[in-house]
C-alpha positions in Angstrom: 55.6 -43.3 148.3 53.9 -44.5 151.4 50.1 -46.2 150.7 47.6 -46.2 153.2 44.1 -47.1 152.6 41.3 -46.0 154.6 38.8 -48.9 156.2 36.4 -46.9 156.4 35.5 -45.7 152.4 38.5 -47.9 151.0 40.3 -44.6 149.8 43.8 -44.8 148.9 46.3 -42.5 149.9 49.7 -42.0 148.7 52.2 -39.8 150.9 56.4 -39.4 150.4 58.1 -41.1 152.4 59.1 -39.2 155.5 55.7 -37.9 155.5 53.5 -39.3 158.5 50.0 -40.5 157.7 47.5 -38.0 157.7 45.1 -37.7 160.6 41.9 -38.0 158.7 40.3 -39.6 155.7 40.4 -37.0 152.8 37.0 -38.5 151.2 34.7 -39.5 154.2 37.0 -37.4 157.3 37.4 -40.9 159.2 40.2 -41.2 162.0 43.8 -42.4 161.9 42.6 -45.2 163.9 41.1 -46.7 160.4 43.8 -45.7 157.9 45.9 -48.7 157.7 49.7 -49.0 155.8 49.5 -51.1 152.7 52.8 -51.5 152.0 55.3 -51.9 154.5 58.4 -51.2 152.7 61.3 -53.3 152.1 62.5 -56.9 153.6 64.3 -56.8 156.9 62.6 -53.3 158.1 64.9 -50.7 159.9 68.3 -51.0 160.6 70.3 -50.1 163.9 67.8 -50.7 166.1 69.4 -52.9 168.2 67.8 -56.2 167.8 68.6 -59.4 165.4 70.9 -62.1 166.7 74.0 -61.1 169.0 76.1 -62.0 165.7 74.5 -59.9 163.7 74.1 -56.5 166.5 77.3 -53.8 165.6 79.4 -53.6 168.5 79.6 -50.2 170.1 
């Protein structure tokens, strides 16, 4: 599960993962723009991106 939390109220909200965030606030209706990820999943982010060290980079 994916937690955002809302600036705005402080609302919590918990949505699976593959799910984007939701456009509003489902207590007070505010904007994307203040819902903010808590946590950011795990250590080292995405994979296959590209990016890292040339040592580290899969060769095509």
């Amino acid at each position: 599960m994916k937690r955002f939390q809302c600036g705005n109220c402080g609302q919590i909200i918990e949505v699976p993962q593959g799910v984007p965030k939701p456009p509003n606030c489902p207590r007070c209706r505010a904007p994307a723009t203040m819902i903010h990820r808590l946590n950011k999943g795990p250590p080292g982010g995405r994979r296959g991106r590209g990016g890292g060290p040339p040592w580290q980079r899969s060769s095509p």
